[in-house]
C-alpha positions in Angstrom: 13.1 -45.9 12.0 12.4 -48.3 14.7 12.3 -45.3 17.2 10.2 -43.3 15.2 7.3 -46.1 14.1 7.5 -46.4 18.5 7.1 -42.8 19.1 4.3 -42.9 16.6 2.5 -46.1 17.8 2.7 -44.3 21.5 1.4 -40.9 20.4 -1.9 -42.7 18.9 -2.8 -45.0 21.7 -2.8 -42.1 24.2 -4.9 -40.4 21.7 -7.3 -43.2 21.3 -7.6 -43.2 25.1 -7.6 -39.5 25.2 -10.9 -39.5 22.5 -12.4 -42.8 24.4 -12.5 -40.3 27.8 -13.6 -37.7 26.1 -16.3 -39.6 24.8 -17.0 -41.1 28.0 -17.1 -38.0 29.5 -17.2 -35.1 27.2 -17.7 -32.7 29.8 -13.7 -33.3 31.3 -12.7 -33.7 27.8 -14.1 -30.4 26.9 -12.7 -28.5 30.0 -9.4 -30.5 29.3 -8.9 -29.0 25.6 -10.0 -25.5 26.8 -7.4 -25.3 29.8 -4.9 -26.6 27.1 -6.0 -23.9 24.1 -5.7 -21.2 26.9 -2.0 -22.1 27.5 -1.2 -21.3 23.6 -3.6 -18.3 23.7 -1.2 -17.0 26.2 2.1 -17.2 24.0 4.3 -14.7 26.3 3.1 -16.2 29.8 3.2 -19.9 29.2 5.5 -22.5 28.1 2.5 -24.5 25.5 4.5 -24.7 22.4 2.6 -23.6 19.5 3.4 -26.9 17.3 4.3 -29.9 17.8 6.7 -31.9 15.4 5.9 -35.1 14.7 7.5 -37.8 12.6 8.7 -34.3 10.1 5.1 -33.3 10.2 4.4 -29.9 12.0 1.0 -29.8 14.0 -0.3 -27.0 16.4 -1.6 -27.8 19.7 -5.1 -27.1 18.2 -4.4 -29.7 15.5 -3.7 -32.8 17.8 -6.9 -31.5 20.3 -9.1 -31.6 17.1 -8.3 -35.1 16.4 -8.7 -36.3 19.8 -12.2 -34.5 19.9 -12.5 -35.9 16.5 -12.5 -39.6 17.1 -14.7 -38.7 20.6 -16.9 -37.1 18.1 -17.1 -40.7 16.4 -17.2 -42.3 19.4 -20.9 -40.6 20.2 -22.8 -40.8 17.3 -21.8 -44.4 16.5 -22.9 -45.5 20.0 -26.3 -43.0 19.3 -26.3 -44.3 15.4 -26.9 -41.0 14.4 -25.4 -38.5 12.0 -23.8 -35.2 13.4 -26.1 -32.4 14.1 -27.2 -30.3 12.5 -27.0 -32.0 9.1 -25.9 -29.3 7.3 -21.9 -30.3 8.9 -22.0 -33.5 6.6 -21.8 -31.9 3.5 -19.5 -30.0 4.7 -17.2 -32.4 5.8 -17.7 -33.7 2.3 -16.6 -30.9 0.6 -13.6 -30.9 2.7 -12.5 -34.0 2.5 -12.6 -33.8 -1.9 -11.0 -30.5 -1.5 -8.5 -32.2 0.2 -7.9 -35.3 -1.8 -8.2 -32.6 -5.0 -4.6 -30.8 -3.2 -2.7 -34.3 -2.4 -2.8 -34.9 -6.1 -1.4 -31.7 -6.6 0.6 -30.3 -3.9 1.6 -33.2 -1.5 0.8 -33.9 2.1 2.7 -30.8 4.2 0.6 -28.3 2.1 -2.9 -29.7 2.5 -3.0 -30.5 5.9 -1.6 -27.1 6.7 -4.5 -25.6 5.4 -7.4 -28.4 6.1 -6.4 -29.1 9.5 -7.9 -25.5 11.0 -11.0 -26.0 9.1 -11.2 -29.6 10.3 -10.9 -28.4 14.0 -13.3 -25.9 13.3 -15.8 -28.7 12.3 -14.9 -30.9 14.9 -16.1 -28.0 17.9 -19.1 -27.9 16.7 -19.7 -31.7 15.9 -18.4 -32.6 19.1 -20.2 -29.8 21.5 -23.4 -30.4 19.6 -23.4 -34.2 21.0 -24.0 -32.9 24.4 -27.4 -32.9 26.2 -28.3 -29.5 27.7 -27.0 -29.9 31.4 -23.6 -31.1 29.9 -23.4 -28.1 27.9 -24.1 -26.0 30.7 -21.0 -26.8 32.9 -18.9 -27.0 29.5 -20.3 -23.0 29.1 -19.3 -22.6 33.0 -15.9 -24.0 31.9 -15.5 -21.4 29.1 -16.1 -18.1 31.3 -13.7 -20.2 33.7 -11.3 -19.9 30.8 -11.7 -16.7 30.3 -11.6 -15.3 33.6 -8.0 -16.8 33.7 -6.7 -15.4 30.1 -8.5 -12.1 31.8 -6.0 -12.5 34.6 -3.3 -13.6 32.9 -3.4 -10.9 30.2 -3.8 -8.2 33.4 -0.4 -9.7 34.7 1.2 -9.0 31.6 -0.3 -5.6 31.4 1.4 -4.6 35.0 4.3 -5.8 34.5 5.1 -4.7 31.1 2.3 -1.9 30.2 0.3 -1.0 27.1 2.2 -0.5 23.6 0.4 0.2 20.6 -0.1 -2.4 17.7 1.7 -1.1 15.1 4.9 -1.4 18.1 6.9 -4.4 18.8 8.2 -5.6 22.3 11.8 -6.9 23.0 10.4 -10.3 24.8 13.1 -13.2 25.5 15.6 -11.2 23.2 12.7 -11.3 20.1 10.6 -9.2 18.8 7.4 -9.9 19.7 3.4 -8.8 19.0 2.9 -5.9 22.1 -0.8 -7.7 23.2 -0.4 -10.0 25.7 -3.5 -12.8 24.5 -4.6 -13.8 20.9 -7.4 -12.7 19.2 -9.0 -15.9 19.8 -8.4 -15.7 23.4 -9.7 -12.1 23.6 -13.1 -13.4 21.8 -13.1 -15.8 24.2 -13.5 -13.4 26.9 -15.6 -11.4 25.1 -18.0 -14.1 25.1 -17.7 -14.7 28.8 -18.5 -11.4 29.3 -21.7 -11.4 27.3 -22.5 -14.8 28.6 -22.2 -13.0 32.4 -24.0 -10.4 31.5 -27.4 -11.8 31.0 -26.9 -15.4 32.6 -27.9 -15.4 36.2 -28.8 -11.7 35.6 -30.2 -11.4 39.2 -26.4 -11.7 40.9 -24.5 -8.6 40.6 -21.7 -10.3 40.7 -22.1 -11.6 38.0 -22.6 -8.3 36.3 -19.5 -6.6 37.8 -17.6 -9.8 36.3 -19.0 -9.1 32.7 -17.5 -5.2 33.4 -13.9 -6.4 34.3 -14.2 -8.9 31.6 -15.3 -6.3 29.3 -13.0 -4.2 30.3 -10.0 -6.8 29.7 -11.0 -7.2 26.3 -10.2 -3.8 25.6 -7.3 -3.5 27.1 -6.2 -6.3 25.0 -6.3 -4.1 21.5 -7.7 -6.6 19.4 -10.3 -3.8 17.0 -12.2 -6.1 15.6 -12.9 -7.6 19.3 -13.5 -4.1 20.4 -16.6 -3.8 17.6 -17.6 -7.4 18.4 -17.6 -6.2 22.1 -19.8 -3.2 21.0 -22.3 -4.4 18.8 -23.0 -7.8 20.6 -23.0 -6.2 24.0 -25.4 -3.6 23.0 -27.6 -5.8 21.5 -27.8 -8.5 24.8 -28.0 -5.6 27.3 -31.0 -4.0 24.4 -33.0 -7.0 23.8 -34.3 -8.1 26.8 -37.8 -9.3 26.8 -40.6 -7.5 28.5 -38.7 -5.0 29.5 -42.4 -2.4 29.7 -42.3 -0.8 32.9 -39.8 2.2 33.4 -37.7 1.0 36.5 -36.9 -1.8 34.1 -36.3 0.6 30.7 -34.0 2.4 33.9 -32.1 -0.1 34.9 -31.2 -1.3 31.8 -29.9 2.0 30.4 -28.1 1.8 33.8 -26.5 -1.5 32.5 -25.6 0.0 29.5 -23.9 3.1 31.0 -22.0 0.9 33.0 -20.9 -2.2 30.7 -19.6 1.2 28.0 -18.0 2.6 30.6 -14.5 1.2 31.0 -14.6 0.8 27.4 -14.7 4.6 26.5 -12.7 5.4 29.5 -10.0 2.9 28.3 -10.1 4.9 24.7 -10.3 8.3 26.0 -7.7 8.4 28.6 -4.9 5.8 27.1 -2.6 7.5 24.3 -1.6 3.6 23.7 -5.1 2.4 23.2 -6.2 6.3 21.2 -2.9 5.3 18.7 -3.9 1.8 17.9 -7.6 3.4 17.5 -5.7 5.6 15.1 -4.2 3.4 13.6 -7.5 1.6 11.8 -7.5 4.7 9.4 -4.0 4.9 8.8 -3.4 4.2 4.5 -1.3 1.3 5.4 -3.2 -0.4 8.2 -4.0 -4.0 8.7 -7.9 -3.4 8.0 -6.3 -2.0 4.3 -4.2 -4.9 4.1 -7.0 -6.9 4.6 -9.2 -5.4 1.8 -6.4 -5.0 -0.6 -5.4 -9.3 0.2 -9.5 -10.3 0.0 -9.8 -8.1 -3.6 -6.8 -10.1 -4.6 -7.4 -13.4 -4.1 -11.2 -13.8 -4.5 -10.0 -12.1 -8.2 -8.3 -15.2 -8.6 -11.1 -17.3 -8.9 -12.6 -18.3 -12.0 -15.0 -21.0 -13.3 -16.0 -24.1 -11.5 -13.7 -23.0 -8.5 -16.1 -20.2 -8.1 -18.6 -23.1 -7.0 -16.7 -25.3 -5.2 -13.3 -23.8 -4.3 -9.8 -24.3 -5.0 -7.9 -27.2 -3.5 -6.5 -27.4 -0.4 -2.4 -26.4 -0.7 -2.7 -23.9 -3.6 -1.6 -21.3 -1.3 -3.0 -17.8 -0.4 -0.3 -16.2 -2.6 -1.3 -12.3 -4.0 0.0 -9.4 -4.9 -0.6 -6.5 -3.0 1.1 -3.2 -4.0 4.5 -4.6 -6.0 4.4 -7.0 -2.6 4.3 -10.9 -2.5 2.5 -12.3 0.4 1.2 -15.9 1.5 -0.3 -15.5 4.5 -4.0 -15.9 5.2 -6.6 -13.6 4.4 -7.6 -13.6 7.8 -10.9 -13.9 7.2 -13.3 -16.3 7.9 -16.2 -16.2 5.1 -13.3 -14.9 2.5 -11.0 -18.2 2.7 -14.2 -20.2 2.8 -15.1 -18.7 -0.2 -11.7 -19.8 -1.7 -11.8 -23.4 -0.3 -15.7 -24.1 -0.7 -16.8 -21.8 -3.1 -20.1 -20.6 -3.3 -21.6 -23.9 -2.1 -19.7 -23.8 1.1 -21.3 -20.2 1.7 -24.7 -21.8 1.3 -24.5 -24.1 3.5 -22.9 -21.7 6.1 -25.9 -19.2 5.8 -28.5 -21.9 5.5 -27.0 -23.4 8.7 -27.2 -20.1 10.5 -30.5 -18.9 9.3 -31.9 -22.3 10.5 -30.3 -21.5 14.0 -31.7 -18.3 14.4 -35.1 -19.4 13.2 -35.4 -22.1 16.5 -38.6 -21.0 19.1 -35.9 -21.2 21.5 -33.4 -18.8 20.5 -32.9 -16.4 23.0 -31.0 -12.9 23.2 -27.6 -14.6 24.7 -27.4 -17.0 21.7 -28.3 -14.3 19.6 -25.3 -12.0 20.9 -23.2 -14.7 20.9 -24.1 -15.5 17.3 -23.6 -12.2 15.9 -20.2 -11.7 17.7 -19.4 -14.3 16.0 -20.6 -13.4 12.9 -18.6 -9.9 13.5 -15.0 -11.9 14.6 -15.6 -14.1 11.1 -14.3 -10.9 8.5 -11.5 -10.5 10.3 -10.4 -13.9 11.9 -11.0 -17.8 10.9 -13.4 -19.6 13.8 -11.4 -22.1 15.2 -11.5 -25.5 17.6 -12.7 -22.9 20.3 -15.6 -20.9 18.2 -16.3 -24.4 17.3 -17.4 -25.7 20.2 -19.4 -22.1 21.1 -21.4 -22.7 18.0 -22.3 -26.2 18.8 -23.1 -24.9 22.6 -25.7 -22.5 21.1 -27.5 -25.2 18.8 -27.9 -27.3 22.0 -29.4 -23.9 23.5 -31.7 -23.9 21.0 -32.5 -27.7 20.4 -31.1 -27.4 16.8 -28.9 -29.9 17.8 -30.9 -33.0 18.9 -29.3 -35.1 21.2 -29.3 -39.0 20.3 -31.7 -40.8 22.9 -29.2 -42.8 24.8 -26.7 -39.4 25.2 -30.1 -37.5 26.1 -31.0 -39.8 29.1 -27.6 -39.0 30.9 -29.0 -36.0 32.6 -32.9 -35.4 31.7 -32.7 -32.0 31.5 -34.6 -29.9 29.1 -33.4 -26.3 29.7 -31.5 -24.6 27.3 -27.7 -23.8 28.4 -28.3 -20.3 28.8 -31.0 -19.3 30.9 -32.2 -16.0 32.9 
C-alpha cells in the first residue's frame, strides 16, 4: 500500500512539472507529446507501450499526455484569466463531465474513464493548441510535418523490410498475429496533413513540393482507405483553390501540380496487386466499411428519448448486434459515438463550432483542406489528442482563437500559421 500511494505521489509531481513546462513553454511541450504519440503510432517499430498500468487502472500513452497538456492548458488561461477559445469547448466540456458523473453512478470508474478519457484528449488538443500566439503555432505546425516525415520514414523501413500485404491479411510479427500496415490510421492522417500542409506552405521551394509527393505517396502505401479519400478530396481541393490563379501559365502549372501530387497515388493502385486487393476489398459484402454501416444503424437505433438530446452515459458500452454477432467495439466513428455520448446537442455545438471557423476573413485554402480532411477522417475514425491540437492550430490561423494579451505579447506576430 505504502509502495503504491509512493509510486502514485511520484507519477503526479512529474506530471505537475511536466504541465508547468509545458505551460511555460508550450512550444517544447507540444513537440514533446508529438515525438511521444509517434512512438505508439509506430506499434511494430518502437518499443512505446500502448498503456500504461497504473495503481490497477489501465491508461494509454495518449491518456497521461492529455492530462499533462490538460493541467498546462489550466495553467494558460488562469495566468491570461480567460476562458478556452473558442467558447463553444466549454459546453462541451460540460456535457462531458455530467455524462461522465451520469456513468460512475452507474457503471463504476474503469468503464467511464475508458470511454471519456479519448474524448477528453480530444478536447484538451484543441484547448491547449488554441492558447498559442501565431509564431508559436507556427514552429508547433513545423514540428508536426517533422513528425510526419519520420512515421513517413519509419513506415518506408517497414515496407522494405517486410513488403505490402493486403488488409484483410495478417502478419506473423514477434510470433503474433499482427495488423499488415506498418503506422496507424492516426499516424497516416498525420502525414497526410503534412503533406497538404507542404504543398501550399512555402509554395515557391520545390522542395517542398517534392516532399508533399513522397509524403503523399507514403500515405498510400500505408492502406488506410479512408486516408486515401481524405488524401484525394483535400489534396484536390488545396492544389484547386488557389487564389488568383487568372493567367494561363498559372491555370498550367497548377494542373502540372495536380498531375504530379496524383501521380504516385494511381501508380501505387494500378501497379500493386497488394494495394488493387485492399482497394477491392471496400466492396466486398463483408468489409469493414459494411461493418461499419451495419454497427452505426445498430447503435444510433438504440437511442430513444432524452438520450436522443443529450446522450447516453459514459460506460454503457457500444454493445450491438450485427448479423447473429455480439460486438463491443467502437463504432469508429467520430460524429456517430458523439451522437451517442452528446446527443444532438453535442452535434450542435460541433457544427456551430466549425461553421464559425470557416466563416473567419482569414481562412485560407490550407486551413480549409485541412479542415475538410478532417471532416473526411471523422466517419470513419474518432479525432484524437493529435487532430486536437490541428484543430486548435487552424483557429489560431484564422484568429478564431484569440490569444489572451499577456500570451499574445510573447512573440508579436500577427501572421496566420500558414502562409504562402
Amino acid at each position: 500500500m505504502v509502495l503504491t500511494l509512493w509510486i502514485l505521489v511520484s507519477v503526479a509531481v512529474m506530471a505537475l512539472s511536466a504541465a508547468a513546462l509545458a505551460a511555460r513553454h508550450p512550444v517544447v511541450g507540444s513537440g514533446v507529446a508529438l515525438a511521444a504519440l509517434m512512438l505508439s503510432m509506430a506499434p511494430r517499430t518502437t518499443p512505446l507501450p500502448a498503456q500504461l498500468n497504473l495503481a490497477g487502472q489501465v491508461f494509454s500513452v495518449t491518456d497521461a499526455l492529455a492530462f499533462v497538456l490538460l493541467v498546462a492548458t489550466a495553467l494558460r488561461l488562469l495566468s491570461a484569466g480567460t476562458w478556452p477559445r473558442p467558447i463553444f469547448l466549454v459546453p462541451l466540456a460540460f456535457m462531458l463531465a455530467a455524462n461522465a458523473a451520469r456513468g460512475l453512478a452507474h457503471f463504476g470508474a474503469g468503464y467511464v474513464l475508458g470511454e471519456s478519457l479519448p474524448w477528453l484528449s480530444w478536447i484538451t488538443g484543441v484547448a491547449f493548441a488554441s492558447t498559442l500566439d501565431t509564431t508559436q503555432a507556427k514552429q508547433v505546425m513545423k514540428t508536426v510535418i517533422a513528425v510526419a516525415v519520420s512515421l513517413s520514414a519509419i513506415a518506408s523501413i517497414d515496407i522494405i523490410l517486410h513488403g505490402l500485404t493486403p488488409v484483410n491479411m495478417r502478419v506473423l510479427v514477434d510470433n503474433e498475429l499482427a495488423d499488415p500496415r506498418p503506422i496507424r490510421a492516426t499516424g497516416a492522417m498525420l502525414v497526410v496533413e503534412a503533406a497538404l500542409i507542404t504543398t501550399a506552405w512555402r509554395s515557391q521551394h520545390v522542395w517542398w513540393r517534392i516532399s508533399a509527393i513522397v509524403l503523399a505517396g507514403t500515405a498510400v502505401a500505408l492502406q488506410h482507405r479512408t486516408i486515401w479519400l481524405v488524401l484525394l478530396v483535400a489534396g484536390g481541393y488545396l492544389i484547386l483553390a488557389e487564389r488568383g490563379a487568372q493567367r494561363a501559365t498559372t491555370v498550367l502549372r497548377r494542373g502540372l501540380t495536380v498531375v504530379l501530387f496524383c501521380a504516385p497515388i494511381l501508380y501505387l493502385l494500378g501497379r500493386s496487386e497488394t494495394l488493387a486487393a485492399s482497394l477491392e476489398e471496400t466492396r466486398a459484402p463483408d468489409s469493414t466499411f459494411a461493418w461499419r454501416l451495419a454497427s452505426w444503424r445498430a447503435l444510433v437505433d438504440q437511442l430513444s428519448g432524452v438520450e436522443l438530446v443529450i446522450g447516453r452515459s459514459f460506460g454503457s458500452g457500444f454493445e450491438r448486434d450485427i448479423r447473429g454477432h455480439l460486438f463491443i467495439e467502437s463504432p469508429h466513428s467520430h460524429y456517430v459515438e458523439m451522437f451517442l455520448r452528446f446527443g444532438l446537442v453535442g452535434i450542435t455545438i460541433l457544427v456551430l463550432m466549425i461553421l464559425h471557423l470557416r466563416q473567419r476573413t482569414r481562412i485560407s485554402s490550407i486551413t480549409t483542406a485541412l479542415l475538410l480532411a478532417q471532416a473526411i477522417y471523422g466517419f470513419a475514425y474518432r479525432f484524437d489528442l493529435v487532430q486536437g491540437l490541428v484543430l486548435g492550430l487552424c483557429m489560431v490561423a484564422t484568429g478564431t482563437s484569440e490569444s489572451p494579451p499577456t500570451i499574445r505579447a510573447e512573440s508579436g506576430s500577427a501572421k496566420p500559421v500558414v502562409f504562402r
